[in-house]
N, CA and C of each residue as an Amber inpcrd file, in Angstrom:
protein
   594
 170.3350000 115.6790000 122.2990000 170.3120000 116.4240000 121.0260000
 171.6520000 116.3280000 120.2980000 172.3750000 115.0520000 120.3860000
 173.2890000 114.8640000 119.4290000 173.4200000 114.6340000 118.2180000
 174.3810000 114.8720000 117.5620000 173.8670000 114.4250000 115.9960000
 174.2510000 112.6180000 115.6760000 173.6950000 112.4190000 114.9810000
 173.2730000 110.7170000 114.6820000 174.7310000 109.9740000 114.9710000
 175.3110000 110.0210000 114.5650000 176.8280000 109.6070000 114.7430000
 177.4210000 109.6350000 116.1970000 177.2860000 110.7550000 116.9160000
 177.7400000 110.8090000 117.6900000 176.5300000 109.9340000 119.1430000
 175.5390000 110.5000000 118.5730000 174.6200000 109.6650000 119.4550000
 174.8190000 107.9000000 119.7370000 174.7130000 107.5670000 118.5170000
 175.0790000 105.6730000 118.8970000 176.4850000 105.8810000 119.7020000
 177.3020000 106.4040000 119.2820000 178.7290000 106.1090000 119.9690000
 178.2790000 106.1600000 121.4140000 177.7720000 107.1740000 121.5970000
 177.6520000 107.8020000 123.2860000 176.5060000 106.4840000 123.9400000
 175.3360000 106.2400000 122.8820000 174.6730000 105.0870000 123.8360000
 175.3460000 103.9070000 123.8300000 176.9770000 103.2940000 122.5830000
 177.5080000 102.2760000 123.1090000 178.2160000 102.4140000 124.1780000
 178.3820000 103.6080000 124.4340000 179.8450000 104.2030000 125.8160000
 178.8940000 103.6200000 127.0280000 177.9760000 104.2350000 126.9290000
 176.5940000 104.1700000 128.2450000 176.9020000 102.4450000 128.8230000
 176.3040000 102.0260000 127.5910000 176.2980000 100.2160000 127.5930000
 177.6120000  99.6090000 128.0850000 178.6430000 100.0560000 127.6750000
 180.1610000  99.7670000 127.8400000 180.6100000  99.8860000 129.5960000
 180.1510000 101.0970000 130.1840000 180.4980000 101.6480000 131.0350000
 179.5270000 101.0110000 132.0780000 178.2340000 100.4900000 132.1760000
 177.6820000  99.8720000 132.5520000 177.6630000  98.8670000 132.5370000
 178.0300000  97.8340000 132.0470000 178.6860000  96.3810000 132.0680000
 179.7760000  96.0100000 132.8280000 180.6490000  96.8220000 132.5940000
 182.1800000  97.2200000 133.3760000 181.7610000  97.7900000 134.6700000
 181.0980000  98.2250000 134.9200000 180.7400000  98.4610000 136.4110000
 179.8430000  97.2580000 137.1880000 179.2160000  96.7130000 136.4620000
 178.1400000  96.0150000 137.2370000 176.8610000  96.6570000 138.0240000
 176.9630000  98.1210000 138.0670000 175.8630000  98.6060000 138.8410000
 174.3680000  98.3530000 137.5910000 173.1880000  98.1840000 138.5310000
 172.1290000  98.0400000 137.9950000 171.5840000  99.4020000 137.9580000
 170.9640000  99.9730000 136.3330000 171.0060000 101.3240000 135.8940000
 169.6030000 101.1910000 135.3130000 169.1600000 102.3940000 135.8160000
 167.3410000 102.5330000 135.1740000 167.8990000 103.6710000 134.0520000
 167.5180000 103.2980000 133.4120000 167.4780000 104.2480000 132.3920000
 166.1080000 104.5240000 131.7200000 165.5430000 106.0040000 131.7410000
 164.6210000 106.5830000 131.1370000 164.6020000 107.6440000 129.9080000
 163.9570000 107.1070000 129.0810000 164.0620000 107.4350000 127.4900000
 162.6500000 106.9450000 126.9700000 162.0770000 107.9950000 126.1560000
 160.8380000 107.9610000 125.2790000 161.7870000 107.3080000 123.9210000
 163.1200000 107.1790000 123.8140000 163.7960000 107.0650000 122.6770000
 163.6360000 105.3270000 122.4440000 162.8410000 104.6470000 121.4070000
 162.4590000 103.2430000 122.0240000 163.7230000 102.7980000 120.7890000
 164.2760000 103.2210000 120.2600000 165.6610000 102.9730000 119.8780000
 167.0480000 102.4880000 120.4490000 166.9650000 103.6250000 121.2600000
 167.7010000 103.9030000 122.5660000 167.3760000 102.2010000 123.7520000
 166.1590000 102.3290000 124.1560000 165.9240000 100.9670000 124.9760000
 166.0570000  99.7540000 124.7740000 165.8900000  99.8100000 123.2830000
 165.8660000  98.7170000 122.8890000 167.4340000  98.0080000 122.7660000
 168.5000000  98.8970000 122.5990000 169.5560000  98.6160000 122.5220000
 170.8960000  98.4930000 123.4480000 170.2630000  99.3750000 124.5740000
 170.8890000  99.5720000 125.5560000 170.6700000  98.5150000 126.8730000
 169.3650000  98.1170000 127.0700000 168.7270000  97.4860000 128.0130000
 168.7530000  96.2300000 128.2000000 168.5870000  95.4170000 129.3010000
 168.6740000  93.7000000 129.1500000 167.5070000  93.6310000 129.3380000
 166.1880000  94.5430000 130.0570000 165.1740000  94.3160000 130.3600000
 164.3550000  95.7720000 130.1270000 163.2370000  95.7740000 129.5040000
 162.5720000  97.0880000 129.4020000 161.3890000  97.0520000 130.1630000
 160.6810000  98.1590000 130.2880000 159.3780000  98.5650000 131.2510000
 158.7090000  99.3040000 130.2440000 157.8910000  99.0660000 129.4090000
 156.9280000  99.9070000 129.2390000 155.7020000 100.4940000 129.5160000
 155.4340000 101.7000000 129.7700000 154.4620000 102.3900000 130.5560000
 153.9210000 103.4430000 129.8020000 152.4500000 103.5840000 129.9400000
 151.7260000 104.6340000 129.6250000 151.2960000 104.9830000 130.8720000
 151.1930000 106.2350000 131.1330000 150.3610000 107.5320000 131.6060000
 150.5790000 106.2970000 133.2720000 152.0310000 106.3120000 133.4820000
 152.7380000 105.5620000 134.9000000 152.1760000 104.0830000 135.4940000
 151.5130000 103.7360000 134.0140000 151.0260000 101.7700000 134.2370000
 151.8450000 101.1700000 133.4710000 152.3430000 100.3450000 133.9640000
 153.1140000  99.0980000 133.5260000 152.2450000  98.7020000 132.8430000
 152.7080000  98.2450000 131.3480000 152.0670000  97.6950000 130.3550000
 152.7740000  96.5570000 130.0720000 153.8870000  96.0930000 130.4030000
 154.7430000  94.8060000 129.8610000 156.0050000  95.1920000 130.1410000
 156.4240000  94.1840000 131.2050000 157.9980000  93.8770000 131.1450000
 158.7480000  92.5130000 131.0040000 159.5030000  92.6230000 129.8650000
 160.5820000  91.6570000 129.4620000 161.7210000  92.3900000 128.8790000
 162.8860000  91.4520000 128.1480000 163.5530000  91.8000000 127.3750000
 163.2390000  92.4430000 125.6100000 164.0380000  93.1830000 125.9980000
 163.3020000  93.7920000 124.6530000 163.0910000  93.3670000 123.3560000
 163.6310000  91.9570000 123.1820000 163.0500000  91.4190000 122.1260000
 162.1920000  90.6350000 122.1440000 161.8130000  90.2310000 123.2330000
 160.3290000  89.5460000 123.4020000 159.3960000  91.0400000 123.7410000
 159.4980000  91.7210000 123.9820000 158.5830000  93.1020000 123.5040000
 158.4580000  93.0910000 122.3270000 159.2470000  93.5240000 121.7150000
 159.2270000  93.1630000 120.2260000 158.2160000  92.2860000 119.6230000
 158.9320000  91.0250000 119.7980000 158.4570000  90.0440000 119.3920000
 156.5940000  89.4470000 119.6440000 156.8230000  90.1840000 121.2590000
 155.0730000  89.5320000 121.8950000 154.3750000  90.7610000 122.2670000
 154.3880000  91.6640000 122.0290000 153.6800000  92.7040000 122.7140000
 152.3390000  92.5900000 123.7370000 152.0860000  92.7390000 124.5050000
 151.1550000  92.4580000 125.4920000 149.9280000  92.9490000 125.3640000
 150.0540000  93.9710000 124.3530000 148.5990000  94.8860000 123.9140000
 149.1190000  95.6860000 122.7400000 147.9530000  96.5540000 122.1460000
 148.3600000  97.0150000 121.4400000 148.6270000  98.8560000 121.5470000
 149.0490000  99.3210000 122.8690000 150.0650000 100.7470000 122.9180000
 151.4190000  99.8830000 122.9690000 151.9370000  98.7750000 123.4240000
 153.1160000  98.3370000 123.4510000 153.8590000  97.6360000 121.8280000
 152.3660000  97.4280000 121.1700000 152.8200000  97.0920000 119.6450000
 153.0960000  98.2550000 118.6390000 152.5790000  99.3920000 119.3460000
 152.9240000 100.6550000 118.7290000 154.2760000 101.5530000 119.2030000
 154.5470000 101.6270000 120.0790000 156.0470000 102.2540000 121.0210000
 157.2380000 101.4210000 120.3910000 157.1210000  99.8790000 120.0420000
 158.4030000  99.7010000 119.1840000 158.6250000  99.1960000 117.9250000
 159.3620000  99.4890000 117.5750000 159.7280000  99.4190000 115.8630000
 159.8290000 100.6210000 115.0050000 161.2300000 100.4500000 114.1050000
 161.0650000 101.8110000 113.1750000 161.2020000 100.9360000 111.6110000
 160.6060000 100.8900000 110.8880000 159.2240000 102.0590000 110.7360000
 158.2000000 101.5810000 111.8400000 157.0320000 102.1880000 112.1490000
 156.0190000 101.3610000 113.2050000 155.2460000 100.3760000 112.4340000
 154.6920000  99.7150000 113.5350000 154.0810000  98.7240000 113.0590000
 153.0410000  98.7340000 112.5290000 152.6280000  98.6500000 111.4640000
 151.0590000  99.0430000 110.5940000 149.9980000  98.6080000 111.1840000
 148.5370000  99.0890000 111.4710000 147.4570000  98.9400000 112.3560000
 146.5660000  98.8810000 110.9860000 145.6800000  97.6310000 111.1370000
 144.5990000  97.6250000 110.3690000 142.7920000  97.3540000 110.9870000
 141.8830000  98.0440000 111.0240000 140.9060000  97.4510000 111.1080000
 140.5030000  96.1680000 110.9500000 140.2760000  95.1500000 111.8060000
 139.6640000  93.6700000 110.9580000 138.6050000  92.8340000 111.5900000
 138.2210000  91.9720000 111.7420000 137.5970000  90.9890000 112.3750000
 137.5340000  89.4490000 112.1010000 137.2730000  89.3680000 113.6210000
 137.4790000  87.5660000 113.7540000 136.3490000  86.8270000 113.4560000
 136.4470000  85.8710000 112.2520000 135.1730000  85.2080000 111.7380000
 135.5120000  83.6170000 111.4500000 135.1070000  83.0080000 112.6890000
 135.1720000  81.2870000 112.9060000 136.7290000  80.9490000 113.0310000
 137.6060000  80.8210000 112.3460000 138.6430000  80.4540000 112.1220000
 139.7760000  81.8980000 111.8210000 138.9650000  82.5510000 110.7760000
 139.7250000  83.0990000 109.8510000 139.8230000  84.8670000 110.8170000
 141.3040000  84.9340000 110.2260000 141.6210000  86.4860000 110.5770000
 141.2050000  87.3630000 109.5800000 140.8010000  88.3560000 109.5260000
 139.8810000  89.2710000 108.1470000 140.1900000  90.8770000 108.4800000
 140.5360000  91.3220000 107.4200000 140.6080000  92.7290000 106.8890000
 140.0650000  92.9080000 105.9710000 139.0400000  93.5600000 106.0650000
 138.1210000  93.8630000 105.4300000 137.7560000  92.2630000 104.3920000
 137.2540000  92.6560000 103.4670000 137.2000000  91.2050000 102.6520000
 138.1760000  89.5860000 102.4850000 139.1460000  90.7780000 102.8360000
 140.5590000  89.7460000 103.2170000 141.0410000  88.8760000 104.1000000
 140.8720000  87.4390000 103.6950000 141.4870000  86.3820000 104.8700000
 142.6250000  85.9500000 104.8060000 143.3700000  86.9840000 105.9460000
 145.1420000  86.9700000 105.7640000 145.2980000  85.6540000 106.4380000
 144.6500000  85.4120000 107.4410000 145.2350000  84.1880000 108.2120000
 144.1510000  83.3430000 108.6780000 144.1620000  81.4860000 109.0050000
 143.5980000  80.7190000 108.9410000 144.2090000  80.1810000 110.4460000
 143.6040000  80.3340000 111.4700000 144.0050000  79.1970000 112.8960000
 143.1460000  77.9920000 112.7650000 143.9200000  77.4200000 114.1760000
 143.6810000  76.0370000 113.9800000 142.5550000  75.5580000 114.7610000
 142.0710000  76.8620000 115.4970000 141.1270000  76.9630000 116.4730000
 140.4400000  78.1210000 115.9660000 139.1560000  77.9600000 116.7100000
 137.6820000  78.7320000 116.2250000 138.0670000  79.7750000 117.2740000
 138.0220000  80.9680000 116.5860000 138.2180000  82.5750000 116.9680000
 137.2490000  83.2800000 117.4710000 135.4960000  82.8390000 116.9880000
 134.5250000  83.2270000 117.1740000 134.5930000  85.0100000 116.2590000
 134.0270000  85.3210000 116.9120000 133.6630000  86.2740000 115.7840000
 133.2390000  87.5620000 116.4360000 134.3660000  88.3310000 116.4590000
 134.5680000  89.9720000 117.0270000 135.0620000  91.1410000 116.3050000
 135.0020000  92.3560000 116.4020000 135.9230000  93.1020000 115.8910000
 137.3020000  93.3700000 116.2060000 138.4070000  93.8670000 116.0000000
 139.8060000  93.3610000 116.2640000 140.5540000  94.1800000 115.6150000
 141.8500000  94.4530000 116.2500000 142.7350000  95.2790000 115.4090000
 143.4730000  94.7030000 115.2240000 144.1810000  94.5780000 113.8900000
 145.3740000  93.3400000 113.6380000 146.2560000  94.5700000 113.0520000
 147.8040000  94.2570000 113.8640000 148.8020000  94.5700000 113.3530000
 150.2940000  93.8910000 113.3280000 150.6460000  94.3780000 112.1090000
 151.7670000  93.8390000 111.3170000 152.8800000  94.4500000 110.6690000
 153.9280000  93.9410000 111.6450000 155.6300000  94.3920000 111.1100000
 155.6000000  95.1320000 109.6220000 155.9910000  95.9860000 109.4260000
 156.7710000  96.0690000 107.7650000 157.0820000  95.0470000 107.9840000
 158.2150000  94.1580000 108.2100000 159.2760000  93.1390000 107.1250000
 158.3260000  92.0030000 107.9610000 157.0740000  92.2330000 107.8050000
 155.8500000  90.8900000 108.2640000 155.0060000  90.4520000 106.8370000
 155.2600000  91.1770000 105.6020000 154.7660000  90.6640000 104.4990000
 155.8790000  90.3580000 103.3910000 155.2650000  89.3350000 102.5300000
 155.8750000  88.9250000 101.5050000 154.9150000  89.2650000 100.6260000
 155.8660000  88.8940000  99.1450000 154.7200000  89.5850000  97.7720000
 154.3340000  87.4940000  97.9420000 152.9830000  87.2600000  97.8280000
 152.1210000  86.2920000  96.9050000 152.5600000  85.6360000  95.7010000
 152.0350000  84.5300000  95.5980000 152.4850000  83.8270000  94.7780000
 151.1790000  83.0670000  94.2500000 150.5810000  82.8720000  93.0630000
 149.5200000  82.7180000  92.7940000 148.7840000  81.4690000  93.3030000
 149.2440000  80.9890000  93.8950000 149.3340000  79.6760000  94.6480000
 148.2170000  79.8480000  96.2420000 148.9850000  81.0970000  96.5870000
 148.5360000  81.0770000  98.0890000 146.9930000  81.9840000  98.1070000
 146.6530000  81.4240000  99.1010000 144.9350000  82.1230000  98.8860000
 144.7720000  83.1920000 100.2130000 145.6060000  83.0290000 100.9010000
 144.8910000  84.1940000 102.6120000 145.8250000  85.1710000 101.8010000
 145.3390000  86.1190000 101.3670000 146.3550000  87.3710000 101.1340000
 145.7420000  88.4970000 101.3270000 146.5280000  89.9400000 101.3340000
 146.1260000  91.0020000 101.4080000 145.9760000  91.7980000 100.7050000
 145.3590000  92.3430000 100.0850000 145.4980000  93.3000000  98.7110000
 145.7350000  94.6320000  99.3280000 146.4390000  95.5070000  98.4050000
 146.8850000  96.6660000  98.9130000 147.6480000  97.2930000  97.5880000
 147.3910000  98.5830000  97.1940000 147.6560000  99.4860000  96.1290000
 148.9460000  99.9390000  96.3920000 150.0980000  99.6330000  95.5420000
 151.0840000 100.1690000  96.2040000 151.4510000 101.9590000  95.3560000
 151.8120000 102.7860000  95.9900000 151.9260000 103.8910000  96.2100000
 153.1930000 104.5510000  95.6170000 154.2260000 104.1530000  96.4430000
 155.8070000 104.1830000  96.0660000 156.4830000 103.1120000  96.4060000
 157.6910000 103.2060000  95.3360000 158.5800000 102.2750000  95.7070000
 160.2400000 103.0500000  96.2780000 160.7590000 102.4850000  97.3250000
 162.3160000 102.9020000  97.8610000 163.1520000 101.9920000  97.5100000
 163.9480000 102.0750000  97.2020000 165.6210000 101.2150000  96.9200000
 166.2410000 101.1230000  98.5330000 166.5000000 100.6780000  98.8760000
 167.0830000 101.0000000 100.5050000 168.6610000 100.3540000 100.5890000
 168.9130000  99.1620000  99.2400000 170.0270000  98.4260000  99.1830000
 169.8900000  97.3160000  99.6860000 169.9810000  97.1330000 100.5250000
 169.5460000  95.7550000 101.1760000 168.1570000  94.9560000 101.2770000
 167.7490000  96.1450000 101.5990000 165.8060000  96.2710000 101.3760000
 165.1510000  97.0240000 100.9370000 164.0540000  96.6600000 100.1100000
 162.9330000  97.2320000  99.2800000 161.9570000  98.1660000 100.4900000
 161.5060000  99.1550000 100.5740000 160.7640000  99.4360000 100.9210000
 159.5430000 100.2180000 100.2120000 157.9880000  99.8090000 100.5150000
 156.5880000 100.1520000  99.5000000 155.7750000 100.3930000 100.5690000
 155.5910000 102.0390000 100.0810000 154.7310000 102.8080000 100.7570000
 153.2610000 102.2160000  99.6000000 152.5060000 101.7750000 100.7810000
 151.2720000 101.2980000 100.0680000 150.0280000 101.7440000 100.9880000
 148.7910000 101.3490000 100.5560000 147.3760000 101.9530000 100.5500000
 146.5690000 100.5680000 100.8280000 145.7660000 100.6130000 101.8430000
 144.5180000  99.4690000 102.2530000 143.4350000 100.5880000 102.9390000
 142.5460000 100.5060000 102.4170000 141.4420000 101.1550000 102.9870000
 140.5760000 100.9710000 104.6730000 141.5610000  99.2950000 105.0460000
 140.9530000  99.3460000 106.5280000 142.2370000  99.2980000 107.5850000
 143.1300000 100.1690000 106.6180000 144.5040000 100.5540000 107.7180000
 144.1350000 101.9310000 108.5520000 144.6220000 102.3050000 109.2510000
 144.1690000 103.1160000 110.4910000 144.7890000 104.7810000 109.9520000
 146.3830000 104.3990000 109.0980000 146.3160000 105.6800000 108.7490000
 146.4950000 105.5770000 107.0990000 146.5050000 106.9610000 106.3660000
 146.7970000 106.9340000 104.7610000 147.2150000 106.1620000 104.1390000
 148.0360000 105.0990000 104.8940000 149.5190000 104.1900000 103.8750000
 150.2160000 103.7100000 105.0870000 150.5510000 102.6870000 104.5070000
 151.1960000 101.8960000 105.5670000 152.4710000 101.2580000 104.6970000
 153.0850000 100.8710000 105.8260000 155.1890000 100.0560000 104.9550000
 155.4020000  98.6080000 105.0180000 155.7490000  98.7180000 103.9670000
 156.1380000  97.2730000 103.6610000 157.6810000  97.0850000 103.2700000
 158.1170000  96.3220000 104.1890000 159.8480000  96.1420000 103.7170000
 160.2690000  94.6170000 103.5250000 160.7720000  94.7640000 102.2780000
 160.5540000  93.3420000 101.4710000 162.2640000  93.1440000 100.9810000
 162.5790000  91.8340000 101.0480000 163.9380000  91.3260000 100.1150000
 163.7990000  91.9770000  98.6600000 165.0340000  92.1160000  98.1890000
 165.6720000  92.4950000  96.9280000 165.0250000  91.6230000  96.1730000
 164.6500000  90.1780000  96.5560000 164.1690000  89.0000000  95.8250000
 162.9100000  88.7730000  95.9180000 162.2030000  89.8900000  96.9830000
 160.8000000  89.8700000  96.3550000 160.0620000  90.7910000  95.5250000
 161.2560000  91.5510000  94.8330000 161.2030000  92.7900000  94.1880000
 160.0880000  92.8490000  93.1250000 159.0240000  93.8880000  93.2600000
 158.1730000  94.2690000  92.3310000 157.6400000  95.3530000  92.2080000
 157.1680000  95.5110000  90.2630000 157.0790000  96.7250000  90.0620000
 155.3690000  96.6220000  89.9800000 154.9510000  96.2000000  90.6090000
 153.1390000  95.7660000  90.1400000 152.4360000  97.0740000  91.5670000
 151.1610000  97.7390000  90.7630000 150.9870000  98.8160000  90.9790000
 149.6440000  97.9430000  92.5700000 148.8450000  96.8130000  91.7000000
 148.1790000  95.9530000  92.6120000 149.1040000  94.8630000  93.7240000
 148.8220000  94.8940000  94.6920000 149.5000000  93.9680000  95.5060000
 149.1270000  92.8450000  96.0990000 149.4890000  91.6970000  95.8060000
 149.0080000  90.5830000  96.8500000 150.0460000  90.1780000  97.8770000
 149.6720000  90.2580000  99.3400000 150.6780000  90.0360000  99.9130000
 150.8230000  89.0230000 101.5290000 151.4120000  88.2340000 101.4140000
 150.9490000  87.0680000 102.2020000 151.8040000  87.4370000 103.4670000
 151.1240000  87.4860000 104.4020000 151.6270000  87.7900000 105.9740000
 152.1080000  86.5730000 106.5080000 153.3940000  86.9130000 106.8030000
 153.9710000  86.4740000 108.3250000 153.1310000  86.0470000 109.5140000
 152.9430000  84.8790000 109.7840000 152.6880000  84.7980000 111.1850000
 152.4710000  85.0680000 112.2740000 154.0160000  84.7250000 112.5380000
 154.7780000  85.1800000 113.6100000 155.2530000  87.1660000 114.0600000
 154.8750000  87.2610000 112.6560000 154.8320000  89.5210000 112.8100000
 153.8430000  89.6460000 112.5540000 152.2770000  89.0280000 112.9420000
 151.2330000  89.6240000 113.0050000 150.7860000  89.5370000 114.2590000
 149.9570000  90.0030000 115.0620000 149.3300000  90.3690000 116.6370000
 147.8150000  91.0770000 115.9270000 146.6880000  90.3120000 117.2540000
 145.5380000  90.4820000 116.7150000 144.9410000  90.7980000 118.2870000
 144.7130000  92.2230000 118.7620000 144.0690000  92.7480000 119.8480000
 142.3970000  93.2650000 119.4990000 142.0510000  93.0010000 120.7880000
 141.0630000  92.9410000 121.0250000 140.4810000  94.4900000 120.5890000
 139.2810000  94.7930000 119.6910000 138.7920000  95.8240000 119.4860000
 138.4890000  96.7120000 120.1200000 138.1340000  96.5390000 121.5730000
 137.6690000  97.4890000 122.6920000 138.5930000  97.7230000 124.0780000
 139.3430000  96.0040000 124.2970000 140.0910000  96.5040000 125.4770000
 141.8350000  96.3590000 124.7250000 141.6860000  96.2830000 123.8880000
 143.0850000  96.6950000 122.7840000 144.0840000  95.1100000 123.5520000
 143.9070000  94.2650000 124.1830000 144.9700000  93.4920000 124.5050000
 145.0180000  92.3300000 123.9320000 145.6220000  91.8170000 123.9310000
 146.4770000  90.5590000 122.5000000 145.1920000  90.0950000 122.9040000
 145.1790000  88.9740000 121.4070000 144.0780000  87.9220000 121.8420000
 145.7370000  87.0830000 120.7130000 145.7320000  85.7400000 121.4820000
 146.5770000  84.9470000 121.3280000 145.6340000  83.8430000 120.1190000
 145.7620000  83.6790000 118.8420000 145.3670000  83.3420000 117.8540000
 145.8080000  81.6960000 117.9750000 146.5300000  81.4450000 117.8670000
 147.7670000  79.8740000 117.9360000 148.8690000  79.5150000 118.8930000
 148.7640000  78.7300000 119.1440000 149.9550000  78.8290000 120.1260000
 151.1710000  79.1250000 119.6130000 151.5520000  78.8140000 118.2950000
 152.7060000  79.4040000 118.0480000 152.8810000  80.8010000 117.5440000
 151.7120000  81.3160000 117.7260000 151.8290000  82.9950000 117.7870000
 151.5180000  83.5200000 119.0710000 152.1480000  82.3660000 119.8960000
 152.9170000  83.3210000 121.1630000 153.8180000  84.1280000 121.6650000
């Protein structure tokens, strides 16, 4: 219960003091801030099951299911309703993404980073439409609280470059790849789309 300032200092001391010792240190924290920064290797667990262990940026990066695509990232990672039809990844009417292999055809939860979309360019055709809501100045980054009707909650975030800056109330917005993950509708665990969205 420190205040913000003093908290990072104390988890770089932690990190500091543990390096310099060499002893191997478990550290337990719901704080996925905290793990992510402190740790060379994380464990994540629900209700005392190992759900995925690596380094925490291949957590990040690969999540193993989707309670482990939800536990990291701030803002979290946006959850949308969708389904798999031949090729194509789909939210609702929307074909965000095109593999190179036949997907067959299931229901599916696809989720995606904030800083996993870009604004569209009239050019590109897999996009996402989405009402945007508000806009934040952040300085470095844009952030747009926006609206899709087969997202899981009210509004979901989008954090975008200074240079993809817009004031348009409709959104087209072309997903990232590599920050999208597409789990299985019923037993929630990755379904691996491409190989390079491994």
């Amino acid at each position: 219960n420190l205040d913000a300032r003093l908290r990072l200092q104390t988890r770089e001391e932690i990190r500091r003091i543990q390096k310099e010792t060499g002893i191997t240190t478990v550290f337990v924290t719901h704080d996925q801030e905290e793990a992510m920064s402190i740790c060379d290797y994380i464990v994540v667990m629900k209700l005392g099951v190992v759900q995925q262990i690596d380094s925490p940026q291949n957590v990040y990066n690969s999540p193993a299911n989707l309670f482990v695509a939800t536990f990291l990232g701030t803002p979290p990672i946006n959850i949308f309703k969708g389904h798999l039809d031949g090729n194509k990844v789909m939210v609702g009417d929307d074909c965000i993404y095109e593999a190179k292999k036949e997907l067959g055809n299931k229901e599916v939860y696809v989720a995606i980073r904030p800083e996993g979309f870009s604004i569209a360019s009239e050019d590109d055709k897999n996009v996402l439409h989405a009402e945007s809501e508000m806009i934040q100045i952040m300085g470095r980054d844009i952030s747009i609280v926006a609206k899709n009707p087969e997202c899981l909650k009210p509004t979901f975030k989008i954090i975008i470059s200074q240079e993809d800056q817009t004031n348009e109330t409709k959104l087209n917005l072309r997903v990232k790849p590599y920050k999208m993950f597409v789990f299985d509708g019923e037993t929630e665990e990755r379904i691996y789309i491409d190989e390079e969205n491994k």
